[in-house]
N, C-alpha and C positions, 0 to 999 in steps of 0.2 A: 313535278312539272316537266311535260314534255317539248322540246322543241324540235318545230319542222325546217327540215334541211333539204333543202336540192340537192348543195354538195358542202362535205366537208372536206377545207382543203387548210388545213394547220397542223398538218401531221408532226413539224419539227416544233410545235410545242406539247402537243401528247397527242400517241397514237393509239388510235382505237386496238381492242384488247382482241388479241388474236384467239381462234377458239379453240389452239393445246393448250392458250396460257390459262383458258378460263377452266377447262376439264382440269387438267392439273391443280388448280389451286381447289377446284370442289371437291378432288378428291384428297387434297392436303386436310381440307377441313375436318374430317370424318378421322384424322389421328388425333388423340387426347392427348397425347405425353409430351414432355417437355424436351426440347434435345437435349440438354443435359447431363437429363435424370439418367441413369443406368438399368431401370426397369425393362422390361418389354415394351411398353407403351413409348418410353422416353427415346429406345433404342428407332423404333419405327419413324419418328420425328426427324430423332436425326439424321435418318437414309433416306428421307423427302430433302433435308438441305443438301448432304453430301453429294446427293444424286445430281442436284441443281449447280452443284457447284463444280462438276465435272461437265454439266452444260455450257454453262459460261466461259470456262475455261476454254475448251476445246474451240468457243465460238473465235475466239482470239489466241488461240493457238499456244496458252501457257501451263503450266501442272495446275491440279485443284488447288493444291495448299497454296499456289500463289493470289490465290481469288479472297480477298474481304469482303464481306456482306457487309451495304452500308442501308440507311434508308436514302437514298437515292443521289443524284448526281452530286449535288448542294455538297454533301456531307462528305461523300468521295474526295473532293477537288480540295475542300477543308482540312482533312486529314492529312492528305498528300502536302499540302501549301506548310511544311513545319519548318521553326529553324533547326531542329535536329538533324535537318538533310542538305542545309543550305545554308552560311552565313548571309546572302544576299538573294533576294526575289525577281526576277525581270521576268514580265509577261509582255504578250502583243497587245497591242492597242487596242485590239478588236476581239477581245475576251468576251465567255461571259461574266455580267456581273459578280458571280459568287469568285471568282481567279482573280478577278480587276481590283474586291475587296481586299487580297492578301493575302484569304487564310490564317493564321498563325503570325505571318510579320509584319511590324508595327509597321512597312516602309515598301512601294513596292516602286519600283522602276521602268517604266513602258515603251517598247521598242515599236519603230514605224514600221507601218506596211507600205506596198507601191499602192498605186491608185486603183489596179486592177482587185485591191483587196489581200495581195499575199503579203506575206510577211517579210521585210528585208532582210535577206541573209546579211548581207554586208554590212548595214547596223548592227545586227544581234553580234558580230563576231567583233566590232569594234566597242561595242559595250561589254562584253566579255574581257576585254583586254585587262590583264591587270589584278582579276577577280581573284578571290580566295572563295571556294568551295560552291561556285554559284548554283542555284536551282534554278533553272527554267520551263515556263507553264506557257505552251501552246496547246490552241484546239487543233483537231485534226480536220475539221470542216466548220465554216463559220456558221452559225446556226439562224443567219440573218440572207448570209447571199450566197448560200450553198459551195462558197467559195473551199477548193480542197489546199492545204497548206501543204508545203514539202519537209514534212517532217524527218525523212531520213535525214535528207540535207543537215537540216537542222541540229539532228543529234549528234553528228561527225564532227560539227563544229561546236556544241555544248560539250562534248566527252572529251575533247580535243583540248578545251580548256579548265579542264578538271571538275567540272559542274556535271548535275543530274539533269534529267528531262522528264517532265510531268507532262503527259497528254490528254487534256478533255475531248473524248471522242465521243461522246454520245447523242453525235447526230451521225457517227459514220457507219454504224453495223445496220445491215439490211439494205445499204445503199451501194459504199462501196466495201472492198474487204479491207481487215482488221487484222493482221498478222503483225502483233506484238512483241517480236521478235525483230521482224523486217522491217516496223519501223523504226527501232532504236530506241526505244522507249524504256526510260526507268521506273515508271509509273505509269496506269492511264485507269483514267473511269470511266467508267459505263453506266446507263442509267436501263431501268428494267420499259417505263411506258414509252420510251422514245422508239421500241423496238416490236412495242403488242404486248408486252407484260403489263402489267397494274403498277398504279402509280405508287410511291412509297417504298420502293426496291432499289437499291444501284449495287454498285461495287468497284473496289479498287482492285486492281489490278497492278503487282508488284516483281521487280524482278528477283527474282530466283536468292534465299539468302537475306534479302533485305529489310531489314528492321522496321518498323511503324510505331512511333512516340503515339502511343490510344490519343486521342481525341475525346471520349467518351472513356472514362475506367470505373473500375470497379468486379464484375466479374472476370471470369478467364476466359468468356467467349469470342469467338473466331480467333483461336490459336493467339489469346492475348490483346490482339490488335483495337478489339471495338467491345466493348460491355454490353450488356442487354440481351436478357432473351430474343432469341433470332425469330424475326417473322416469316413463320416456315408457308404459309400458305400465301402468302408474297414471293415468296425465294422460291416455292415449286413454281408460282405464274414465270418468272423471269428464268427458271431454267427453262422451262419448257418453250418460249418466246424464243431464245435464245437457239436451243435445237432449232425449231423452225427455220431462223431467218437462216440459219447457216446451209439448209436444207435449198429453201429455197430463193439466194441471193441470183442467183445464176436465172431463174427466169423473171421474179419483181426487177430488180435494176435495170432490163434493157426494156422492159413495160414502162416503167415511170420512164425512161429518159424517153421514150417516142411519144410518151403524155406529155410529157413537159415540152417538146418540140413544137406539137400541135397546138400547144398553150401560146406558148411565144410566139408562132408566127402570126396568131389571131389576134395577139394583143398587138402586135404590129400593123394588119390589116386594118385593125379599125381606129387604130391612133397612130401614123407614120412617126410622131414625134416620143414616141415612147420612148424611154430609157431602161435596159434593165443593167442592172449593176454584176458588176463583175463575169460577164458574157465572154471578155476574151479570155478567162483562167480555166485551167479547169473547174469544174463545177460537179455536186452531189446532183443524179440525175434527177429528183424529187425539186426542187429549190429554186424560185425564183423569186427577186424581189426588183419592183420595177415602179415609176414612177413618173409622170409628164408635170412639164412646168406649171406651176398654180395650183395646183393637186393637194389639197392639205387628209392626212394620212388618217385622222379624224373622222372626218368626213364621209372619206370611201372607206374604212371598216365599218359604219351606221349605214351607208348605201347598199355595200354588200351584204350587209345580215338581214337588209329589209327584204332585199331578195332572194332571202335564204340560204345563202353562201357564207360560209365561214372560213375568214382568213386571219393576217393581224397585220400590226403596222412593223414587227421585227420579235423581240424573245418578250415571249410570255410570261418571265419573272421579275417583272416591272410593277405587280399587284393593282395589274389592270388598267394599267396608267398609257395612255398612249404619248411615250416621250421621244422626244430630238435620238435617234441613232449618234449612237458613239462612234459603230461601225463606220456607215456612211460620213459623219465627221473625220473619222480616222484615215478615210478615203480621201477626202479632198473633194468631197461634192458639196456643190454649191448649194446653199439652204435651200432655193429656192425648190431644189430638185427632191434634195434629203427629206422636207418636212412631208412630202407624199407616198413616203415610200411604203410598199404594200407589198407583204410576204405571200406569195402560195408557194404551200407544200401539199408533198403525192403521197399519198401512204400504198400498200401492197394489194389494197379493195378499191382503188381510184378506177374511175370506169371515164370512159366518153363521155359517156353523159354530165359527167363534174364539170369536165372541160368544157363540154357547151352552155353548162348551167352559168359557170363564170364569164365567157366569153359573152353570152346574154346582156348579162347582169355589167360587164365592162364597156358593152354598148351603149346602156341605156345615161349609163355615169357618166362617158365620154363627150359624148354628145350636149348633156347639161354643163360640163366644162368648158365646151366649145361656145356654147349661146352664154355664158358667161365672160367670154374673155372679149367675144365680140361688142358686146354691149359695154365692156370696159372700154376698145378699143375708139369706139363709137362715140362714148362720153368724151373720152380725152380730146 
Protein backbone atom coordinates (compact mmCIF):
# COMPACT_ATOMS: atom_id res chain seq x y z
CA UNK A 1 0.00 0.00 0.00
CA UNK A 2 1.11 3.36 -1.17
CA UNK A 3 0.44 6.49 0.52
CA UNK A 4 0.12 10.03 -1.06
CA UNK A 5 2.18 12.77 0.57
CA UNK A 6 2.46 16.58 -0.04
CA UNK A 7 4.95 16.71 2.55
CA UNK A 8 6.68 14.62 4.78
CA UNK A 9 7.75 16.32 7.74
CA UNK A 10 8.51 13.64 10.94
CA UNK A 11 12.00 13.30 10.24
CA UNK A 12 12.94 13.19 14.07
CA UNK A 13 10.95 10.05 14.15
CA UNK A 14 12.64 8.18 10.99
CA UNK A 15 14.36 9.61 8.26
CA UNK A 16 13.78 8.74 4.86
CA UNK A 17 16.86 6.51 3.64
CA UNK A 18 19.55 8.36 2.07
CA UNK A 19 20.72 7.01 -1.48
CA UNK A 20 24.73 5.95 -0.12
CA UNK A 21 22.80 4.36 2.66
CA UNK A 22 20.59 2.45 0.10
CA UNK A 23 23.69 1.56 -2.60
CA UNK A 24 25.69 0.48 0.16
CA UNK A 25 23.44 -1.73 1.85
CA UNK A 26 22.60 -3.35 -2.09
CA UNK A 27 25.86 -3.91 -2.39
CA UNK A 28 26.34 -5.39 1.28
CA UNK A 29 23.75 -7.90 0.10
CA UNK A 30 25.60 -9.48 -2.72
CA UNK A 31 28.41 -10.66 0.24
CA UNK A 32 27.50 -14.30 1.44
CA UNK A 33 29.86 -14.81 4.45
CA UNK A 34 29.39 -14.36 7.70
CA UNK A 35 31.86 -11.92 9.52
CA UNK A 36 33.00 -14.11 11.63
CA UNK A 37 33.73 -17.06 9.59
CA UNK A 38 37.55 -16.69 8.58
CA UNK A 39 37.01 -17.84 5.03
CA UNK A 40 37.15 -15.43 2.05
CA UNK A 41 33.64 -15.04 1.89
CA UNK A 42 33.39 -14.32 5.82
CA UNK A 43 36.48 -12.05 5.55
CA UNK A 44 34.66 -9.65 2.85
CA UNK A 45 31.70 -9.42 5.49
CA UNK A 46 33.60 -8.42 7.90
CA UNK A 47 35.44 -5.34 5.84
CA UNK A 48 31.51 -4.11 4.80
CA UNK A 49 31.08 -3.87 9.00
CA UNK A 50 34.81 -2.72 9.75
CA UNK A 51 34.40 -0.27 6.93
CA UNK A 52 31.11 0.97 8.46
CA UNK A 53 32.39 1.24 11.71
CA UNK A 54 35.32 3.61 10.73
CA UNK A 55 32.19 5.64 9.32
CA UNK A 56 30.53 6.15 12.46
CA UNK A 57 33.31 6.61 14.23
CA UNK A 58 34.89 9.41 12.42
CA UNK A 59 31.12 10.90 12.26
CA UNK A 60 31.59 11.56 16.05
CA UNK A 61 35.11 11.94 16.12
CA UNK A 62 36.03 8.47 18.21
CA UNK A 63 38.56 5.22 17.25
CA UNK A 64 36.52 2.28 15.31
CA UNK A 65 37.09 -0.06 18.28
CA UNK A 66 35.17 2.42 20.28
CA UNK A 67 31.86 1.99 18.13
CA UNK A 68 29.35 -1.01 19.22
CA UNK A 69 26.98 -2.20 16.69
CA UNK A 70 23.50 -2.33 18.33
CA UNK A 71 20.03 -2.79 16.58
CA UNK A 72 19.38 0.59 17.16
CA UNK A 73 18.92 3.42 19.54
CA UNK A 74 16.48 1.44 22.12
CA UNK A 75 19.21 -1.20 22.62
CA UNK A 76 22.21 1.43 22.64
CA UNK A 77 20.61 3.62 25.67
CA UNK A 78 19.85 -0.26 27.32
CA UNK A 79 23.20 -1.39 27.39
CA UNK A 80 24.75 1.93 28.36
CA UNK A 81 21.85 2.31 31.48
CA UNK A 82 24.04 -0.66 33.67
CA UNK A 83 24.61 -0.93 37.25
CA UNK A 84 28.14 -1.99 36.24
CA UNK A 85 28.89 1.75 35.50
CA UNK A 86 26.85 3.30 38.11
CA UNK A 87 25.63 2.56 41.67
CA UNK A 88 22.92 5.09 41.13
CA UNK A 89 20.66 6.28 37.77
CA UNK A 90 19.64 10.18 37.43
CA UNK A 91 18.16 11.24 34.16
CA UNK A 92 16.24 14.47 32.81
CA UNK A 93 12.86 14.62 32.97
CA UNK A 94 12.53 15.02 29.51
CA UNK A 95 14.18 11.75 28.24
CA UNK A 96 13.22 9.37 25.81
CA UNK A 97 11.09 6.70 26.92
CA UNK A 98 13.62 3.90 26.61
CA UNK A 99 16.33 6.28 29.39
CA UNK A 100 13.13 7.20 31.46
CA UNK A 101 12.57 3.16 31.87
CA UNK A 102 16.12 2.72 33.55
CA UNK A 103 17.73 0.34 31.56
CA UNK A 104 19.29 -2.08 33.84
CA UNK A 105 18.33 -0.31 37.26
CA UNK A 106 15.55 -1.20 39.19
CA UNK A 107 15.40 2.85 40.39
CA UNK A 108 15.85 5.86 38.38
CA UNK A 109 15.89 9.43 39.65
CA UNK A 110 14.69 12.58 37.46
CA UNK A 111 16.18 15.93 37.52
CA UNK A 112 14.19 19.14 36.31
CA UNK A 113 14.53 21.15 33.38
CA UNK A 114 13.80 25.28 33.30
CA UNK A 115 10.68 26.02 31.35
CA UNK A 116 12.47 26.83 28.29
CA UNK A 117 13.09 22.90 28.16
CA UNK A 118 17.05 22.80 29.28
CA UNK A 119 18.06 20.83 31.89
CA UNK A 120 18.96 22.47 35.36
CA UNK A 121 22.45 22.53 36.04
CA UNK A 122 21.97 23.57 39.49
CA UNK A 123 19.61 20.64 40.25
CA UNK A 124 21.69 17.98 38.68
CA UNK A 125 24.79 19.14 40.78
CA UNK A 126 22.72 19.32 43.88
CA UNK A 127 21.38 15.71 43.28
CA UNK A 128 24.83 14.60 42.60
CA UNK A 129 25.79 15.76 46.14
CA UNK A 130 26.74 13.04 48.11
CA UNK A 131 26.53 10.22 45.36
CA UNK A 132 28.79 7.06 45.21
CA UNK A 133 29.59 6.34 41.52
CA UNK A 134 26.63 7.99 39.94
CA UNK A 135 25.68 7.45 36.04
CA UNK A 136 24.01 10.08 34.38
CA UNK A 137 21.63 9.81 31.06
CA UNK A 138 20.99 13.08 29.15
CA UNK A 139 19.77 13.67 25.44
CA UNK A 140 21.85 15.93 23.51
CA UNK A 141 18.74 17.49 21.81
CA UNK A 142 15.16 16.74 23.05
CA UNK A 143 13.54 14.89 20.15
CA UNK A 144 10.08 16.59 21.01
CA UNK A 145 11.24 20.51 20.89
CA UNK A 146 14.36 20.37 19.17
CA UNK A 147 15.49 21.72 22.39
CA UNK A 148 19.87 21.55 22.25
CA UNK A 149 20.96 20.60 26.04
CA UNK A 150 24.39 21.82 27.43
CA UNK A 151 26.13 18.95 27.78
CA UNK A 152 29.66 19.86 28.33
CA UNK A 153 28.31 21.90 31.21
CA UNK A 154 26.90 19.00 32.22
CA UNK A 155 29.79 16.44 32.09
CA UNK A 156 32.21 19.03 34.26
CA UNK A 157 29.72 18.69 36.79
CA UNK A 158 28.93 14.68 36.57
CA UNK A 159 32.96 13.87 36.26
CA UNK A 160 33.39 16.45 39.07
CA UNK A 161 31.34 14.23 41.19
CA UNK A 162 32.89 11.07 40.43
CA UNK A 163 29.89 9.76 38.07
CA UNK A 164 29.86 8.71 34.20
CA UNK A 165 27.74 10.45 31.52
CA UNK A 166 25.65 8.72 28.99
CA UNK A 167 24.38 10.79 26.00
CA UNK A 168 21.30 9.81 23.72
CA UNK A 169 22.16 11.84 20.82
CA UNK A 170 20.37 10.63 18.12
CA UNK A 171 18.49 13.32 16.91
CA UNK A 172 21.83 15.48 16.82
CA UNK A 173 24.06 14.04 13.84
CA UNK A 174 23.07 15.76 10.64
CA UNK A 175 21.78 18.74 12.43
CA UNK A 176 24.02 19.96 14.63
CA UNK A 177 27.77 18.54 15.13
CA UNK A 178 28.79 15.50 17.37
CA UNK A 179 32.28 15.78 18.70
CA UNK A 180 32.40 13.05 21.43
CA UNK A 181 35.15 14.12 22.74
CA UNK A 182 34.15 17.86 23.16
CA UNK A 183 31.17 16.91 24.72
CA UNK A 184 32.46 15.14 27.59
CA UNK A 185 30.68 12.14 27.09
CA UNK A 186 31.41 8.67 28.53
CA UNK A 187 29.05 7.13 26.47
CA UNK A 188 26.53 8.08 23.59
CA UNK A 189 24.20 6.55 21.11
CA UNK A 190 23.56 6.81 17.90
CA UNK A 191 20.72 5.54 15.83
CA UNK A 192 21.44 4.61 11.94
CA UNK A 193 17.34 5.93 10.55
CA UNK A 194 17.37 9.12 12.35
CA UNK A 195 20.38 10.04 10.17
CA UNK A 196 19.18 8.25 6.25
CA UNK A 197 20.26 4.84 7.24
CA UNK A 198 17.72 1.85 7.62
CA UNK A 199 15.90 1.28 10.41
CA UNK A 200 17.17 -1.47 12.70
CA UNK A 201 20.90 -0.21 13.19
CA UNK A 202 22.24 2.00 16.08
CA UNK A 203 25.39 1.99 18.08
CA UNK A 204 27.05 2.83 21.29
CA UNK A 205 29.62 4.79 21.39
CA UNK A 206 32.21 4.40 24.34
CA UNK A 207 35.11 6.07 25.68
CA UNK A 208 38.34 4.81 24.99
CA UNK A 209 39.32 1.67 27.47
CA UNK A 210 35.84 1.26 28.70
CA UNK A 211 34.16 -1.93 29.61
CA UNK A 212 30.37 -2.86 28.46
CA UNK A 213 28.59 -5.71 30.95
CA UNK A 214 26.82 -7.46 27.12
CA UNK A 215 23.31 -6.91 27.35
CA UNK A 216 22.84 -9.64 24.89
CA UNK A 217 25.65 -12.68 25.39
CA UNK A 218 26.62 -15.46 24.23
CA UNK A 219 28.98 -15.04 21.04
CA UNK A 220 32.21 -12.86 21.09
CA UNK A 221 30.85 -10.47 18.55
CA UNK A 222 31.62 -6.75 18.62
CA UNK A 223 34.87 -7.20 20.62
CA UNK A 224 32.65 -9.13 23.49
CA UNK A 225 30.25 -6.24 24.05
CA UNK A 226 26.98 -7.46 22.12
CA UNK A 227 26.30 -11.21 20.78
CA UNK A 228 24.68 -12.03 17.47
CA UNK A 229 25.71 -12.06 14.11
CA UNK A 230 26.07 -8.53 12.98
CA UNK A 231 23.61 -7.05 10.46
CA UNK A 232 26.10 -6.30 8.00
CA UNK A 233 23.69 -4.93 5.23
CA UNK A 234 22.19 -2.57 8.03
CA UNK A 235 25.66 -1.60 9.31
CA UNK A 236 26.90 -0.89 5.60
CA UNK A 237 23.23 1.47 5.25
CA UNK A 238 24.38 3.38 8.49
CA UNK A 239 28.07 3.58 7.76
CA UNK A 240 27.46 4.95 4.56
CA UNK A 241 24.52 7.53 6.16
CA UNK A 242 26.89 8.33 8.54
CA UNK A 243 29.77 9.48 5.75
CA UNK A 244 27.12 11.45 4.17
CA UNK A 245 25.82 13.43 6.98
CA UNK A 246 29.40 14.35 8.06
CA UNK A 247 29.96 15.16 4.38
CA UNK A 248 27.22 17.12 4.17
CA UNK A 249 26.21 18.84 7.66
CA UNK A 250 27.79 22.07 6.68
CA UNK A 251 25.20 22.85 3.77
CA UNK A 252 21.65 20.60 5.24
CA UNK A 253 21.79 22.45 8.76
CA UNK A 254 21.72 26.06 7.46
CA UNK A 255 18.96 24.65 4.78
CA UNK A 256 16.74 23.36 7.44
CA UNK A 257 17.25 26.24 9.88
CA UNK A 258 16.01 28.84 6.92
CA UNK A 259 12.92 25.96 6.45
CA UNK A 260 12.17 26.03 9.64
CA UNK A 261 12.30 30.06 9.92
CA UNK A 262 9.90 30.27 7.12
CA UNK A 263 7.80 27.62 8.88
CA UNK A 264 7.48 29.51 12.11
CA UNK A 265 6.89 32.65 10.88
CA UNK A 266 3.83 31.25 8.71
CA UNK A 267 2.61 29.47 11.55
CA UNK A 268 2.49 32.76 13.23
CA UNK A 269 1.04 34.75 10.29
CA UNK A 270 -1.94 32.77 10.31
CA UNK A 271 -2.49 32.15 14.01
CA UNK A 272 -0.91 35.23 16.23
CA UNK A 273 -1.63 33.11 19.20
CA UNK A 274 0.54 30.27 18.46
CA UNK A 275 2.98 29.00 20.80
CA UNK A 276 6.01 27.19 19.78
CA UNK A 277 7.88 25.54 22.70
CA UNK A 278 11.20 26.17 23.64
CA UNK A 279 11.86 29.20 20.85
CA UNK A 280 14.06 30.99 23.45
CA UNK A 281 16.89 27.98 23.77
CA UNK A 282 18.84 26.95 21.52
CA UNK A 283 17.17 24.79 19.05
CA UNK A 284 18.20 21.70 16.37
CA UNK A 285 17.58 23.61 13.16
CA UNK A 286 15.03 20.74 11.73
CA UNK A 287 12.43 20.91 15.17
CA UNK A 288 9.45 22.62 15.92
CA UNK A 289 6.83 21.86 18.09
CA UNK A 290 4.03 24.32 18.61
CA UNK A 291 0.55 24.59 19.77
CA UNK A 292 -2.62 27.13 20.22
CA UNK A 293 -5.15 27.03 23.01
CA UNK A 294 -7.93 24.24 22.47
CA UNK A 295 -5.91 22.56 19.95
CA UNK A 296 -6.18 18.78 20.95
CA UNK A 297 -3.02 16.97 19.26
CA UNK A 298 -5.25 14.20 18.10
CA UNK A 299 -7.13 16.00 16.08
CA UNK A 300 -4.57 17.93 14.12
CA UNK A 301 -2.32 14.74 13.36
CA UNK A 302 -5.87 13.16 11.53
CA UNK A 303 -6.38 16.98 9.94
CA UNK A 304 -2.93 16.99 8.82
CA UNK A 305 -2.66 13.39 7.20
CA UNK A 306 -6.12 14.23 5.53
CA UNK A 307 -4.17 16.78 3.75
CA UNK A 308 -1.27 14.85 3.19
CA UNK A 309 1.22 16.01 5.55
CA UNK A 310 2.69 13.90 7.89
CA UNK A 311 3.71 15.16 11.30
CA UNK A 312 3.07 13.73 15.07
CA UNK A 313 2.08 14.96 18.22
CA UNK A 314 6.06 14.29 20.00
CA UNK A 315 8.36 10.58 19.81
CA UNK A 316 7.17 8.18 17.85
CA UNK A 317 7.81 5.17 20.40
CA UNK A 318 4.60 5.49 22.07
CA UNK A 319 3.19 2.45 19.61
CA UNK A 320 1.20 4.97 17.94
CA UNK A 321 -0.62 6.20 20.77
CA UNK A 322 -1.09 9.75 20.69
CA UNK A 323 -0.23 10.61 24.59
CA UNK A 324 0.05 13.75 27.14
CA UNK A 325 3.96 14.91 26.59
CA UNK A 326 6.10 14.19 29.53
CA UNK A 327 8.28 16.74 27.86
CA UNK A 328 5.92 19.66 27.71
CA UNK A 329 4.63 18.51 31.49
CA UNK A 330 8.26 18.61 32.36
CA UNK A 331 8.14 22.14 31.07
CA UNK A 332 5.47 23.53 33.17
CA UNK A 333 3.05 23.96 30.31
CA UNK A 334 -0.32 24.35 30.88
CA UNK A 335 -2.52 21.33 29.50
CA UNK A 336 -4.50 23.38 27.99
CA UNK A 337 -1.48 24.18 25.67
CA UNK A 338 0.51 20.61 26.06
CA UNK A 339 -2.49 18.46 24.96
CA UNK A 340 -2.12 20.25 21.07
CA UNK A 341 1.16 19.98 20.61
CA UNK A 342 2.28 19.23 17.09
CA UNK A 343 5.93 18.12 16.13
CA UNK A 344 7.40 19.08 12.54
CA UNK A 345 10.62 18.06 11.63
CA UNK A 346 13.06 18.82 8.44
CA UNK A 347 14.88 16.23 7.09
CA UNK A 348 17.97 16.91 4.26
CA UNK A 349 15.16 16.40 0.98
CA UNK A 350 12.61 19.19 2.74
CA UNK A 351 12.00 21.62 -0.09
CA UNK A 352 9.56 24.75 -0.02
CA UNK A 353 7.10 23.21 -1.03
CA UNK A 354 6.52 21.03 2.41
CA UNK A 355 6.48 24.19 4.03
CA UNK A 356 3.83 25.60 1.94
CA UNK A 357 2.10 22.21 1.93
CA UNK A 358 1.91 22.46 5.83
CA UNK A 359 1.29 26.13 6.03
CA UNK A 360 -1.92 25.24 3.68
CA UNK A 361 -2.93 22.59 5.42
CA UNK A 362 -2.33 24.96 9.15
CA UNK A 363 -4.58 27.36 7.49
CA UNK A 364 -7.34 25.36 6.73
CA UNK A 365 -7.12 23.71 10.65
CA UNK A 366 -6.72 27.17 12.14
CA UNK A 367 -9.53 28.66 10.89
CA UNK A 368 -11.90 25.62 11.95
CA UNK A 369 -10.41 26.26 15.50
CA UNK A 370 -11.31 29.63 15.32
CA UNK A 371 -15.24 29.16 14.11
CA UNK A 372 -15.11 26.70 16.99
CA UNK A 373 -13.98 28.74 19.79
CA UNK A 374 -16.40 31.33 18.59
CA UNK A 375 -19.35 29.43 18.76
CA UNK A 376 -18.22 28.29 22.31
CA UNK A 377 -17.74 31.77 23.08
CA UNK A 378 -21.31 32.63 21.63
CA UNK A 379 -23.00 29.68 23.55
CA UNK A 380 -21.55 30.81 26.92
Amino acid sequence: MTTSLAAYLDWNATGKLRPQAQAAMMAALTVDGNPSSVHAAGRAARHVVETAREQVAALVGVAARDVVFTSGGTEANMMALSPSLGETLLVSAIEHPSVRSGGRFAAVEEIPVTAAGVIDLAALERHLAGRSRPLVSLMLANNETGVIQPIAAAAAIVHAAGGLLHVDAVQGPGRITCDFGALGADLMTLSSHKIGGPQGVGALIKREGMFLAPLIKGGGQERGARAGTENVAGIAGFGAAAKAVAQLLVEEAPRMASLREGLEAGLRAIAPNVVIFGAEAPRLPNTTLFSIPGMKAETAVIAFDLEGVAVSSGSACSSGKVASSHVLAAMGIPQVLAQGGIRVSLGYSTTEDDITAILKAWAKLAEGLYKVTKQQEIAA
